[in-house]
PLY file of the C-alpha trace (Angstrom):
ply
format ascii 1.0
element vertex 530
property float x
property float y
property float z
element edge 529
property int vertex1
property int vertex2
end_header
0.00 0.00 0.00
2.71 2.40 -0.39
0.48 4.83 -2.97
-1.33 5.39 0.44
1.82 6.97 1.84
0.92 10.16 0.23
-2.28 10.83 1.94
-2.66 12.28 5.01
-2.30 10.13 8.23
-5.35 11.92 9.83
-7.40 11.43 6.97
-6.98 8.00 6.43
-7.46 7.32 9.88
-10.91 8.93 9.73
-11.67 7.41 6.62
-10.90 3.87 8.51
-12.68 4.63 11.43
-16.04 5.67 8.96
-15.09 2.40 7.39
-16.09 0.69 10.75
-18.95 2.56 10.66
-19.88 1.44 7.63
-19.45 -2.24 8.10
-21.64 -1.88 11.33
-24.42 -0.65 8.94
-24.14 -3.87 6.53
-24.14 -6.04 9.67
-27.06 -4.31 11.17
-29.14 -5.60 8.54
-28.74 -8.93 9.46
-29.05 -8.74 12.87
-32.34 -6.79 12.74
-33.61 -9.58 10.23
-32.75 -12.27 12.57
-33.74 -10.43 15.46
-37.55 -10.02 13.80
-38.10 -13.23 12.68
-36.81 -14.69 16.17
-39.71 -12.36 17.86
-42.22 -13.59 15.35
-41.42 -16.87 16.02
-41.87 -16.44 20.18
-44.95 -17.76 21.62
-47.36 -14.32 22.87
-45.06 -12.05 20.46
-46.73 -8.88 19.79
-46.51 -6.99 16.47
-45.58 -3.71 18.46
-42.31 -5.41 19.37
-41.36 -6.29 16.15
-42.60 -2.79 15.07
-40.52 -1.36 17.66
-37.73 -3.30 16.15
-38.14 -2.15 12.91
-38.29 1.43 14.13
-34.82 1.18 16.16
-33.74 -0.31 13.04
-34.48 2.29 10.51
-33.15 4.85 12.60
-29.80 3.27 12.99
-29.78 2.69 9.32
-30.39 6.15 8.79
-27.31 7.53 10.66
-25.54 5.44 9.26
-26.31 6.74 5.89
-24.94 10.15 7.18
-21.67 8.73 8.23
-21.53 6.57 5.01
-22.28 9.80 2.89
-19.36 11.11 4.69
-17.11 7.80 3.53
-17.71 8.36 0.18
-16.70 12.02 0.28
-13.35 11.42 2.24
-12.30 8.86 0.01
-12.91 10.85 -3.11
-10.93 13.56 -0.72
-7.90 11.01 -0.10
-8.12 9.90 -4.42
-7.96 13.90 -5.00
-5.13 14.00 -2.42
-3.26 11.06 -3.32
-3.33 12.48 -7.20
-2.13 15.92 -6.77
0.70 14.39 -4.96
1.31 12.00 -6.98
1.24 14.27 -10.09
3.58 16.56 -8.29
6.30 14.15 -7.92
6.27 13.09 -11.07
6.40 16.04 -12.77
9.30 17.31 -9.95
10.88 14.10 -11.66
10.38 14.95 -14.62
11.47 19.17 -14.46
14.52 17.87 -12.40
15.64 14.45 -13.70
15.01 15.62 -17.00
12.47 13.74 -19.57
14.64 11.26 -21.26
13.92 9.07 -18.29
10.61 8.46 -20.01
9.73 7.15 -23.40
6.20 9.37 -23.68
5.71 11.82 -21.17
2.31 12.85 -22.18
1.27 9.01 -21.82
2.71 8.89 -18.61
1.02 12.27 -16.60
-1.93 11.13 -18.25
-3.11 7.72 -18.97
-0.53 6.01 -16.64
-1.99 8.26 -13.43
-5.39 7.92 -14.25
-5.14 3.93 -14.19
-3.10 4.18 -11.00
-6.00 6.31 -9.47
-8.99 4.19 -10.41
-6.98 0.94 -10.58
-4.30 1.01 -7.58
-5.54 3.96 -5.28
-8.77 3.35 -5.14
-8.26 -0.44 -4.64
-6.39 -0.07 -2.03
-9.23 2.14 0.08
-11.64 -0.29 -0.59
-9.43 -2.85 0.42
-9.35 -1.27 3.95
-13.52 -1.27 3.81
-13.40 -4.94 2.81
-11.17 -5.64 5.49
-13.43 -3.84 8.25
-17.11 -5.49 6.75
-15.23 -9.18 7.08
-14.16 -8.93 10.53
-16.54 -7.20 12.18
-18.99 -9.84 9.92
-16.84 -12.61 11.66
-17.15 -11.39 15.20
-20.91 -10.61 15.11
-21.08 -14.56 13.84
-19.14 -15.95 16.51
-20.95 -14.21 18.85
-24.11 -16.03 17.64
-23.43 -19.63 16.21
-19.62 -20.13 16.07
-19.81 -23.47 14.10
-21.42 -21.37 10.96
-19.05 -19.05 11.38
-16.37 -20.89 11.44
-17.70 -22.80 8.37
-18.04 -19.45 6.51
-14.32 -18.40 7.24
-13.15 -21.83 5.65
-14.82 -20.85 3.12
-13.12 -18.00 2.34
-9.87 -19.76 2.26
-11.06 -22.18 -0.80
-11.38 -18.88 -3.36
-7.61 -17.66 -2.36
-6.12 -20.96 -3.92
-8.11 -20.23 -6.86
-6.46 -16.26 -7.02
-2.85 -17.35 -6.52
-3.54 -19.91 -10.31
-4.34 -16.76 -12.01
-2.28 -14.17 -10.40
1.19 -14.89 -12.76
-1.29 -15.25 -15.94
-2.78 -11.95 -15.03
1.06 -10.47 -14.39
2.04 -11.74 -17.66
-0.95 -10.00 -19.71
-0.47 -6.88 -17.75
3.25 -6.44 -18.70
2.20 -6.95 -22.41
-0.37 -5.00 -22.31
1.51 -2.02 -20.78
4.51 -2.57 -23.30
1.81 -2.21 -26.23
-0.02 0.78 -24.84
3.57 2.64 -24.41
4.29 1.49 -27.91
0.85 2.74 -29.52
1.30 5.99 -27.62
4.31 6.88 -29.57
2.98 5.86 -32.67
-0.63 7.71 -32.35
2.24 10.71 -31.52
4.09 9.97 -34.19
0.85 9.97 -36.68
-0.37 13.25 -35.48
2.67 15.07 -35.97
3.09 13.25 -39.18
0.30 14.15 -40.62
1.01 17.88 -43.27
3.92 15.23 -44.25
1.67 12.10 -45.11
-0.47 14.40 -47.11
2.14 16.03 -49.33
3.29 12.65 -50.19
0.44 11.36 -50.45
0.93 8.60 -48.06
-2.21 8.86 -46.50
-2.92 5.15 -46.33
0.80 4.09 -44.91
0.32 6.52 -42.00
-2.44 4.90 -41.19
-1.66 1.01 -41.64
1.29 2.36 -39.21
-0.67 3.11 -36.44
-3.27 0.63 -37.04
-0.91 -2.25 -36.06
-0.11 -1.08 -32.52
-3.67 -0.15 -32.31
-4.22 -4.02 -32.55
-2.02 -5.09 -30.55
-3.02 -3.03 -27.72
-6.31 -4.05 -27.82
-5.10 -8.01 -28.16
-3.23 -7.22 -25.28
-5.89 -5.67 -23.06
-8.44 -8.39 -24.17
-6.48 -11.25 -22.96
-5.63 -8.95 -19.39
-9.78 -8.39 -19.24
-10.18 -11.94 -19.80
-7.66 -12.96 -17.38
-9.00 -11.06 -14.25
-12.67 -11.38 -15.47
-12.44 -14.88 -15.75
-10.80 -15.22 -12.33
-13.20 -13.60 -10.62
-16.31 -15.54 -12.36
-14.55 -18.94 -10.88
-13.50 -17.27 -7.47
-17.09 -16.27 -7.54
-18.43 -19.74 -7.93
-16.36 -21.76 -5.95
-17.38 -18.91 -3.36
-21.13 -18.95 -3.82
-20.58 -22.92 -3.71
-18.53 -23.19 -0.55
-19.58 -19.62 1.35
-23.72 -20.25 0.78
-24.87 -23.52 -0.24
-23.01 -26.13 1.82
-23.21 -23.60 5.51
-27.01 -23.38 4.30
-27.00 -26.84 4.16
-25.22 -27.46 7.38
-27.11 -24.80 9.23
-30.56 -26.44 8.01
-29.72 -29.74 9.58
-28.71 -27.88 12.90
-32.29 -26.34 13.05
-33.53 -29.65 12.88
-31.66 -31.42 15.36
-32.67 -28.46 17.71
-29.03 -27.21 17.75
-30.05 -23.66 16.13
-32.69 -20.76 15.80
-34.11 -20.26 12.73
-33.76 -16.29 13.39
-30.22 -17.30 13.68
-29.52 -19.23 10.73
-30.95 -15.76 8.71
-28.63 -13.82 10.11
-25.43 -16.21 9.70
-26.57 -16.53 5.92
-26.89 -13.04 4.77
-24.03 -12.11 7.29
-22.09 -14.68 4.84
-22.48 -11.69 2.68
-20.33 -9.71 4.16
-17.99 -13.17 4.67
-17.75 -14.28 1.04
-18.77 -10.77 -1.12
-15.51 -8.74 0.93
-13.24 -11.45 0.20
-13.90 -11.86 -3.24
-13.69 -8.58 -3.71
-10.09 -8.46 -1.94
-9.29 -10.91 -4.52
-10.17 -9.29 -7.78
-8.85 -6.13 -6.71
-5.48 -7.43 -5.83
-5.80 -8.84 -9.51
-6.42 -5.28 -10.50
-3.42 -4.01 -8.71
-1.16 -6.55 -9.66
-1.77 -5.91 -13.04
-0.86 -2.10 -13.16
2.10 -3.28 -11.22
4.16 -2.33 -14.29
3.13 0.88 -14.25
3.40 1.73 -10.75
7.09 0.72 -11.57
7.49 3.02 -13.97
6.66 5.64 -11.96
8.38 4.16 -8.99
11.84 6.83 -9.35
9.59 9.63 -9.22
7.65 8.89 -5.64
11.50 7.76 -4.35
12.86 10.41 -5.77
14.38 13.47 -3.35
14.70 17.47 -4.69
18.40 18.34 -3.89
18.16 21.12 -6.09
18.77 24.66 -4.78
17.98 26.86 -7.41
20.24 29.95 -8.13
21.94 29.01 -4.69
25.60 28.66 -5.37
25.05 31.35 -9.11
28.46 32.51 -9.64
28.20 36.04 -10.49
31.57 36.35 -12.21
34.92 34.31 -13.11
37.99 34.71 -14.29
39.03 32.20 -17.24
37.09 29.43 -18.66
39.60 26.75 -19.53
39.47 23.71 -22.18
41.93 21.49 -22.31
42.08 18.55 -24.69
38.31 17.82 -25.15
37.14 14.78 -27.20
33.80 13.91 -27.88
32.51 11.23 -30.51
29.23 9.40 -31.66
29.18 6.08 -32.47
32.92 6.26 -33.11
33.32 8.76 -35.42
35.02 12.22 -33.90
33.12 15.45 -33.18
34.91 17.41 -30.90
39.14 16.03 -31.60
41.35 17.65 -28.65
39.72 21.00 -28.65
42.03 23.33 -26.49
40.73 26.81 -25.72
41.29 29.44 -23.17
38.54 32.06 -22.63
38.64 35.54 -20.38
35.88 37.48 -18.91
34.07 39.58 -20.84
35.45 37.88 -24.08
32.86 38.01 -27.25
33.90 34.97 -29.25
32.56 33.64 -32.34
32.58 29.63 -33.21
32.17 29.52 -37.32
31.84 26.08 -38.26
30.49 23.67 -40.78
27.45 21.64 -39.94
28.36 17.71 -38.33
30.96 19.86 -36.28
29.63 19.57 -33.37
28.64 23.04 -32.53
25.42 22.17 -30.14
27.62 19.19 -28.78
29.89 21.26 -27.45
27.71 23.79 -25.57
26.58 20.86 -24.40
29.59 19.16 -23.38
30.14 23.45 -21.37
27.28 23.19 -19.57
27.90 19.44 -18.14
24.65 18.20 -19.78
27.45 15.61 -21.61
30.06 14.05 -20.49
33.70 14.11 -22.96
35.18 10.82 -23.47
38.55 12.89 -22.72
39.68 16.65 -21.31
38.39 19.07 -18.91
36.38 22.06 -18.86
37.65 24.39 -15.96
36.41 27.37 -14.74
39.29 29.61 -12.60
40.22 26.16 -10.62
36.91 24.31 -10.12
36.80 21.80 -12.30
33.11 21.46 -13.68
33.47 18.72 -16.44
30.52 16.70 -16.79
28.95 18.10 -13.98
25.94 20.00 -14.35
25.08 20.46 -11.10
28.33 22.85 -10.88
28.94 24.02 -14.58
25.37 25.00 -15.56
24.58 27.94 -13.23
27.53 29.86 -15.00
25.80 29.88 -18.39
22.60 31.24 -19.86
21.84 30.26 -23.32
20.71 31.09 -26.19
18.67 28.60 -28.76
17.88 28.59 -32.41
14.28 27.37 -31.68
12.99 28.90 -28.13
10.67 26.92 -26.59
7.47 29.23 -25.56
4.73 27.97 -23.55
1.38 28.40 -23.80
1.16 31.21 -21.31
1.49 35.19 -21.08
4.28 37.58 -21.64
5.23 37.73 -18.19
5.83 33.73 -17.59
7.31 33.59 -20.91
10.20 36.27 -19.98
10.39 35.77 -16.08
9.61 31.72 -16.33
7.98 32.42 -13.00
11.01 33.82 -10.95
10.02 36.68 -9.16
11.95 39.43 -10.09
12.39 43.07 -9.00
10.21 45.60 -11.37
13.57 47.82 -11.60
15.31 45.20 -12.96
12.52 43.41 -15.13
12.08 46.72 -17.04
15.89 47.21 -17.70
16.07 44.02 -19.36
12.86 44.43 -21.44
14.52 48.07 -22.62
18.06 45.84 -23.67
16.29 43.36 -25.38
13.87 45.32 -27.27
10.48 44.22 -26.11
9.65 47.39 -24.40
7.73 48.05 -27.51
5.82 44.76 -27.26
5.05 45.13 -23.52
3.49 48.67 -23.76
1.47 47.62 -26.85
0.29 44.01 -25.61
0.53 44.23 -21.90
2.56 41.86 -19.26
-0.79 39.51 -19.65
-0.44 39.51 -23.38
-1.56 35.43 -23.78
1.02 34.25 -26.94
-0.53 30.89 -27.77
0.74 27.75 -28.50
4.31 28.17 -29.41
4.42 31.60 -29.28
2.24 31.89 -32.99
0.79 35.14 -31.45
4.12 36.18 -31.53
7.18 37.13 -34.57
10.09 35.22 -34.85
12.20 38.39 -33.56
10.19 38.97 -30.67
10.44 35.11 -29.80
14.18 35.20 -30.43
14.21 38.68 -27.70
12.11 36.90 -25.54
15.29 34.32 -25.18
17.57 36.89 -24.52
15.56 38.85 -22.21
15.38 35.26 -20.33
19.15 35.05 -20.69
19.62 38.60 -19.36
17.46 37.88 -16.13
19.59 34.89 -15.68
22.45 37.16 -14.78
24.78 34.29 -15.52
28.33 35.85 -16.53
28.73 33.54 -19.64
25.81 33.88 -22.35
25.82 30.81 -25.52
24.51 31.51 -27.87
23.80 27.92 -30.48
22.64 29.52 -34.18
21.06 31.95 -32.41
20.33 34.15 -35.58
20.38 32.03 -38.70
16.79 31.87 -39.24
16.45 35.28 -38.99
17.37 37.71 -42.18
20.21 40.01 -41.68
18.83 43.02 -40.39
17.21 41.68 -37.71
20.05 39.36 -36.83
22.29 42.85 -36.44
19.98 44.10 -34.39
20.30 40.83 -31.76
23.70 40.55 -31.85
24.42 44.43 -31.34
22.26 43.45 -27.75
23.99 40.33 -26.57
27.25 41.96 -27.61
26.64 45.56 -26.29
26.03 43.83 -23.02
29.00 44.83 -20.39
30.80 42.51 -18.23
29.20 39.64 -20.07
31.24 36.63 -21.87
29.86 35.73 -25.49
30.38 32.04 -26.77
28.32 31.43 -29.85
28.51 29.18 -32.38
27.22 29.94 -36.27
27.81 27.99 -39.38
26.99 31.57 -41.19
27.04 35.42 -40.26
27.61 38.32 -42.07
31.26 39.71 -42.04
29.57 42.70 -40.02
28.86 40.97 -37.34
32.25 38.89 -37.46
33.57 42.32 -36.69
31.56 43.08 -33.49
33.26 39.50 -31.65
36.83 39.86 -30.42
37.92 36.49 -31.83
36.35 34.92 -34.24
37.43 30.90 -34.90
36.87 29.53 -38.41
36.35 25.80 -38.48
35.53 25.54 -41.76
38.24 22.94 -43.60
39.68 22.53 -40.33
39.89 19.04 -37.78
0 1
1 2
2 3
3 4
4 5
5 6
6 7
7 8
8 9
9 10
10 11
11 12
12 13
13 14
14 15
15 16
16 17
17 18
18 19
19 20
20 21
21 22
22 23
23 24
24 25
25 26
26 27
27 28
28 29
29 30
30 31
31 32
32 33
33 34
34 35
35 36
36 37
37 38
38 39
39 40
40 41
41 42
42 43
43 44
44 45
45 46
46 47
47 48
48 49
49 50
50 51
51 52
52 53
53 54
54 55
55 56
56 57
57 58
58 59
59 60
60 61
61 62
62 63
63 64
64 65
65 66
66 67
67 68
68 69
69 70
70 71
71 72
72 73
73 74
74 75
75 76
76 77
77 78
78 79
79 80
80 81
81 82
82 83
83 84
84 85
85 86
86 87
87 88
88 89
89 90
90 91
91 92
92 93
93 94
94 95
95 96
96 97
97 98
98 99
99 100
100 101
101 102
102 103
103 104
104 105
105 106
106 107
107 108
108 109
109 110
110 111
111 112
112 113
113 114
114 115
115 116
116 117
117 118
118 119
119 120
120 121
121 122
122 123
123 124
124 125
125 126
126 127
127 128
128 129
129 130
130 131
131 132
132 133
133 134
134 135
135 136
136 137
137 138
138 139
139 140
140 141
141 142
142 143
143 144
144 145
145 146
146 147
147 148
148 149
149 150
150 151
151 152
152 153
153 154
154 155
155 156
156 157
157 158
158 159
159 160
160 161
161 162
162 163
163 164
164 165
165 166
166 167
167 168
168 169
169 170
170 171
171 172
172 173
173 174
174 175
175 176
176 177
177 178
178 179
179 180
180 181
181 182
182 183
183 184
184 185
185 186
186 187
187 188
188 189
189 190
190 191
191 192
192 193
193 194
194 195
195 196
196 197
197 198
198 199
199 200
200 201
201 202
202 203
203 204
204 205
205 206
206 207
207 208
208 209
209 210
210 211
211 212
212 213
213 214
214 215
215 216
216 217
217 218
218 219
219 220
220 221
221 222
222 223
223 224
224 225
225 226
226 227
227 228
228 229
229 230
230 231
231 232
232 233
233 234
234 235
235 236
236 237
237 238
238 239
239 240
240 241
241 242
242 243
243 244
244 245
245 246
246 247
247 248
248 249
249 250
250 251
251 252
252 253
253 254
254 255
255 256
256 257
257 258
258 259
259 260
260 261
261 262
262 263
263 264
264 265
265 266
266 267
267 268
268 269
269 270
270 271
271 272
272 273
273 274
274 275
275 276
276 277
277 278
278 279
279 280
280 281
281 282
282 283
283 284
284 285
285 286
286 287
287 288
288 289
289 290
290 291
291 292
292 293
293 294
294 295
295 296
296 297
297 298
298 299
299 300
300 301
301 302
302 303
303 304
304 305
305 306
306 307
307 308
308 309
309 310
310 311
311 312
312 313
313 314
314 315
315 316
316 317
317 318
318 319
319 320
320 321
321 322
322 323
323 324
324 325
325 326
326 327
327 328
328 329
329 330
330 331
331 332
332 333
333 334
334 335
335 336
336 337
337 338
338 339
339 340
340 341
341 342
342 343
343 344
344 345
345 346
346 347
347 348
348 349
349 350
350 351
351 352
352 353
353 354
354 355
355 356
356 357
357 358
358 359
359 360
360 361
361 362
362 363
363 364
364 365
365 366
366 367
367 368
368 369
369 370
370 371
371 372
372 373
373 374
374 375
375 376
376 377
377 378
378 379
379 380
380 381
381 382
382 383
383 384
384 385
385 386
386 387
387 388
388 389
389 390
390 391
391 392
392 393
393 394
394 395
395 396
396 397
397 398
398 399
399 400
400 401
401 402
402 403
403 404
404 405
405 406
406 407
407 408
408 409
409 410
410 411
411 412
412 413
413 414
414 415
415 416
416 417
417 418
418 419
419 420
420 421
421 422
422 423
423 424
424 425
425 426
426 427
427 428
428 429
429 430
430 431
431 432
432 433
433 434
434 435
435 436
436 437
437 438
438 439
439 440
440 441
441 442
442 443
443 444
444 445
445 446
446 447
447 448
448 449
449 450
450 451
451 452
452 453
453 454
454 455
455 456
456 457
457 458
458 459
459 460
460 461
461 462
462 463
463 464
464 465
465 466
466 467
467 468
468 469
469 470
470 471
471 472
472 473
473 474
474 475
475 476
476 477
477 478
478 479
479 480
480 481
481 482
482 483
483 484
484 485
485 486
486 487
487 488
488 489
489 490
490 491
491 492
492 493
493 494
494 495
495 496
496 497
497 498
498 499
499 500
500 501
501 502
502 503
503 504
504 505
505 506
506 507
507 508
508 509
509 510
510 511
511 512
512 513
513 514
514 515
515 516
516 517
517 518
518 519
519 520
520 521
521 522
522 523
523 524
524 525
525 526
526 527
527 528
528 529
């Protein structure tokens, strides 16, 4: 039960204590039912008795309805609990970790969740309301014929044989089926973004013959997992019905006729059974529910373990000295990128990485920041040594991207990512990076749209500065951070991030205008070079 670790001690032991409660009320039933038909059966019974009965009854009945419409609302409380935490952690993961962990992220905060919720989460609660209807069931039958009783609880032992022959069969179809549904995920992904490129080719038909076969398998897959569990619980349910009603009926019929048992009694034993044999065969099918997302909880098992070290900004080095590379070497799949690169960089330096494309160029802002590791060199910074480690190495860059990701959200988010920052200082970077315009016409609440296509490709690229500016990080790199623009806006960027004082340029380009070569203080042509 360790989903139920995220909800709140005091709530689950409320919603336990309303789960008493509840089992009191199915029990009650019984026990009024025998107690009626025992006072019918009395010699000189009156019908104001059994009225009476029926009276104290319905009255108990009815507060337990209150406390029962309470159950239902604290466990959809603890489900609403449990998921916000739960989604929290993940996505933590996910921000922190980074993404990669995960082979469809969107599949995983969505679909994955929403089967641990209805199929893992909510088991489990009802688990704990099974548990309380069965033994308070058993004690209120002991009480009154213990040979029944015990009878019944045998009973309940047969259908758990029956569970533990399905329970690998039902593992084994729920790791398929979760395989399948990861794999049909990507490809419905794959499909949709595919889609402008299927129809200028024409290819209508392939696209969808691609997708189609995941599509069956999935549903093969989930078939044989439905079939598993609902077949399991049809024979659970039979041997149960079989051992848990007939042959205690049976036994309990010959008691009344050797003298050995009310009739009143026998009633209650036999729809107390209900809450005997229904609670455990409900334990058993939803432990074959839970068992079968198994593989999912798995999957997100490193988020719910997983432990925020993070500080953010804490250690942000404000500025350095010399940034150091010394015999770097970096290769995919055997074939050289980066060959025993050796570079020595000042503060306040504006340098200018020309190179052809395979180079390497993104690789080895990469390799600055410690988001890859070299397979030889260092990268040092003064004397700290931050090779491969981004925990150290990142927080002295900001950076620049050809393709700026922009969410969904206002100008404000967009430029600040959420940081709170002072107004003073907001507004000075909005006047270097040129969206003072923007802001005055649009307004800080200014909603962009999906991928910024409220927005031009100048303002998006300003928008990444401005983010880069608020960073205050002393080194800024910058990875084709103009070549999709035409030349007179790509001036007008680089005359910012290079007008910028005590601020060290590293950008890399495959082409710039020999204007803007001359605004960098070294410029390093790697063109027909190792």
């Amino acid at each position: 039960m360790k989903i139920l670790r995220l909800a709140s001690r005091s709530l689950l032991s409320f919603y336990i204590i309303l789960a008493v409660i509840k089992a009191f009320g199915n029990i009650s039933i019984a026990y009024i039912s025998g107690l009626m038909i025992d006072t019918a059966l009395k010699k000189n019974s009156k019908f104001q008795e059994i009225f009476l009965i029926a009276v104290l009854g319905i009255i108990a009945l009815l507060i337990i309805l209150i406390s029962n419409i309470f159950f239902q609302y604290l466990k959809s409380d603890i489900v609403k609990n449990i998921n916000v935490e739960l989604k929290k952690r993940v996505f933590n993961y996910l921000v922190y970790v980074g993404k990669e962990t995960y082979k469809n992220e969107l599949s995983l905060v969505t679909n994955d969740l929403k089967q641990i919720e209805t199929q893992i989460t909510l088991n489990y609660l009802l688990i704990i309301s099974d548990v309380c209807s069965f033994v308070f069931a058993l004690l209120i039958g002991l009480a009154n014929s213990w040979i029944l009783t015990v009878i019944f609880s045998i009973a309940t032992i047969i259908p758990s044989i029956v569970q533990t022959h399905f329970t690998k069969r039902i593992q084994k179809t729920a790791k398929s089926w979760e395989k399948s549904n990861s794999e049909y995920t990507q490809s419905a992904s794959d499909t949709i973004n595919g889609t402008e490129t299927s129809r200028l080719y024409n290819t209508q038909s392939t696209l969808i013959s691609y997708v189609m076969k995941p599509i069956k398998e999935l549903e093969s897959n989930l078939k044989e997992m439905s079939f598993s569990q609902n077949s399991a619980y049809e024979i659970i349910a039979f041997v149960a019905e079989i051992m848990g009603f007939v042959i205690p009926f049976l036994i309990g019929s010959l008691l009344i006729l050797s003298g050995q048992l009310q009739v009143g009694i026998l009633i209650m034993i036999v729809q107390l059974s209900n809450q005997f044999i229904n609670p455990m065969i409900d334990i058993y099918n939803r432990i074959n529910q839970i068992k079968s997302n198994e593989p999912i909880y798995r999957k997100i098992e490193p988020a719910l373990n997983y432990t925020n070290k993070h500080e953010e900004d804490a250690s942000k080095p404000n500025k350095f000295e010399t940034l150091t590379v010394s015999h770097l070497f970096y290769s995919y799949s055997n074939t050289p990128v980066i060959n025993d690169l050796n570079l020595k960089i000042k503060n306040n330096e504006k340098i200018l990485f020309i190179a052809p494309s395979g180079w390497g160029k993104t690789t080895f802002l990469k390799l600055l920041m410690g988001i890859l590791k070299p397979l030889d060199g260092d990268i040092v910074v003064d004397k700290l040594n931050i090779t491969s480690n981004f925990e150290k190495s990142h927080n002295y860059f900001s950076y620049i991207n050809q393709r700026p990701f922009i969410f969904d959200a206002n100008l404000r988010f967009n430029i600040t990512l959420g940081r709170s920052v002072s107004n003073e200082f907001l507004n000075k970077v909005i006047r270097t990076a040129g969206l003072e315009k923007l802001i005055k016409e649009k307004g800080w609440d200014y909603q962009v749209g999906e991928n910024g296509k409220k927005l031009s490709g100048g303002q998006i690229q300003r928008i990444e500065i401005a983010r880069a500016l608020l960073a205050n990080r002393p080194i800024l790199l910058a990875d084709e951070a103009t070549s999709s623009l035409d030349n007179k806006l790509s001036l007008a960027i680089h005359k910012i991030i290079l007008n910028s004082p005590g601020l060290t340029v590293i950008e890399v380009a495959h082409k710039i205008t020999d204007q803007e070569k001359k605004m960098f203080d070294r410029v390093i042509d790697l063109n027909n070079k190792q």
